[in-house]
C-alpha positions in Angstrom: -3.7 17.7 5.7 -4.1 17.5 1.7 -7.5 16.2 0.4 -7.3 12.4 0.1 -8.1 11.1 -3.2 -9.7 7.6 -2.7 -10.0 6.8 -6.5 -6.3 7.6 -7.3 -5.4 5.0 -3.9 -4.4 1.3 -4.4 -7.1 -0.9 -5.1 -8.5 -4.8 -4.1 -6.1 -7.5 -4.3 -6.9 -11.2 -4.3 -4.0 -11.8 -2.3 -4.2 -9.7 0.7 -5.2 -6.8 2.1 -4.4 -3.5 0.1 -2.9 -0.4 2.3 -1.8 2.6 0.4 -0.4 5.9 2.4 -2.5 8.6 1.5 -0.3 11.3 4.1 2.3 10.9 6.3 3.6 13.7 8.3 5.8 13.4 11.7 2.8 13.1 13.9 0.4 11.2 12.0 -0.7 8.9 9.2 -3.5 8.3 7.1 -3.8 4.5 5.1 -6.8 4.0 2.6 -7.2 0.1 2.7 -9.2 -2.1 1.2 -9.9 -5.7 1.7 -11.7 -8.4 -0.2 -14.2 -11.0 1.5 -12.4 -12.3 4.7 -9.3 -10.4 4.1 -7.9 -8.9 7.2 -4.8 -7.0 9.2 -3.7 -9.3 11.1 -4.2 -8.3 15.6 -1.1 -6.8 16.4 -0.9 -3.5 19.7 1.6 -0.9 18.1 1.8 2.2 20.5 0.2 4.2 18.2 -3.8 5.4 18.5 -5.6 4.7 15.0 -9.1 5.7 14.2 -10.7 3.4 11.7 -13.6 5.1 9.5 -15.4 2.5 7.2 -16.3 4.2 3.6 -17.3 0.6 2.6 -18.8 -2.6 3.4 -18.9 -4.3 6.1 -16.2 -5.7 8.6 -15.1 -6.5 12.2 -12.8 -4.1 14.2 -11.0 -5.6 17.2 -10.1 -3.7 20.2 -8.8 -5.9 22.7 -11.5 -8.3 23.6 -14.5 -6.4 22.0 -15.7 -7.3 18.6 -16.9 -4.1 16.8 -19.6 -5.2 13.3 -18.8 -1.8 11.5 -20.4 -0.4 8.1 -20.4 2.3 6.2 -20.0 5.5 8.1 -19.1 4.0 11.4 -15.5 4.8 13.4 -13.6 3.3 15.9 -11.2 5.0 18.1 -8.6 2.4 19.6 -5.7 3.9 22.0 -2.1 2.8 21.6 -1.0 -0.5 22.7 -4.3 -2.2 22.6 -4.7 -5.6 20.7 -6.7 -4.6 17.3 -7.1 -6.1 14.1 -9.5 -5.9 10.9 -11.7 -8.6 9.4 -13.6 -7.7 5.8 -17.5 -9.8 6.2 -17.0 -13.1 4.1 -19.7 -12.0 1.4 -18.5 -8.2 1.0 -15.6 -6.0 0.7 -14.5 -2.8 3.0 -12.7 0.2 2.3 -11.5 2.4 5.6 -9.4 5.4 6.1 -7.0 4.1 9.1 -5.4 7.2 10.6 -2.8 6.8 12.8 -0.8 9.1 15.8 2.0 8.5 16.0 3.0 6.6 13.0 3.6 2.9 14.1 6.9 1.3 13.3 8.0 -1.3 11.1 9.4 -3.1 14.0 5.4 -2.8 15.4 4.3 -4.0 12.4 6.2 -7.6 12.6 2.9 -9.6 14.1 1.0 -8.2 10.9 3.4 -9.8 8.6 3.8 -13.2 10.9 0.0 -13.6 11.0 -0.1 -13.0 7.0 2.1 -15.8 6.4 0.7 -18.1 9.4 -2.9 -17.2 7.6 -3.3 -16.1 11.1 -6.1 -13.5 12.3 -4.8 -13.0 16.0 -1.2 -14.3 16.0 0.6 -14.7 19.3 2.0 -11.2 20.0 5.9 -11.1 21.3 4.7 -9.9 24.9 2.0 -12.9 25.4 5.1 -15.5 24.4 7.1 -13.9 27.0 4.8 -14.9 29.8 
């Protein structure tokens, strides 16, 4: 994998989150993000596993049920097709490296876009309306 330049990445944006594709290769992806104050990805379960590794500030991870208060230097390992999501703390930003195997789809990507434009943190996923 190349080195990942975190300076030459995206940036913060007042209007949402900020995800730019550092590498992509046919078996994994790596995303620097960045979110202002209460910013978040939306919970959505893609069958993908995605390690989350906070460079900085200070957050909430989701996986599943659990509630993870992460920080600089901590990582979360969350297996595919388990409910997760990413909250920045109201009073700071957070910058992660979100690696993902495999890639997740754009199709698995649709609650992520539904919750942005409901202003929605854990938006009803397609397989909890089906019940």
């Amino acid at each position: 994998m190349p080195r990942i330049d975190f300076e030459a990445t995206g940036g913060y944006r007042e209007e949402r989150f900020d995800a730019a594709e550092a590498f992509r290769g046919d078996s994994a992806k790596a995303v620097v993000t960045r979110f202002e104050p209460g910013q978040y990805i939306p919970v959505h379960a893609p069958d993908s596993d995605v390690v989350v590794d906070v460079r900085a500030g200070r957050g909430t991870v989701r996986e599943g049920e659990t509630a993870h208060t992460v920080g600089p230097g901590d990582a979360v390992a969350i297996e595919a097709g388990t409910r997760r999501g990413i909250r920045a703390a109201d009073d700071e930003r957070l910058e992660a490296l979100l690696v993902t195997t495999p890639p997740p789809t754009d199709a698995e990507h649709e609650p992520v876009r539904r919750g942005l434009a409901a202003d929605e943190f854990e938006p009803t996923l397609e397989e909890e309306s089906d019940r």
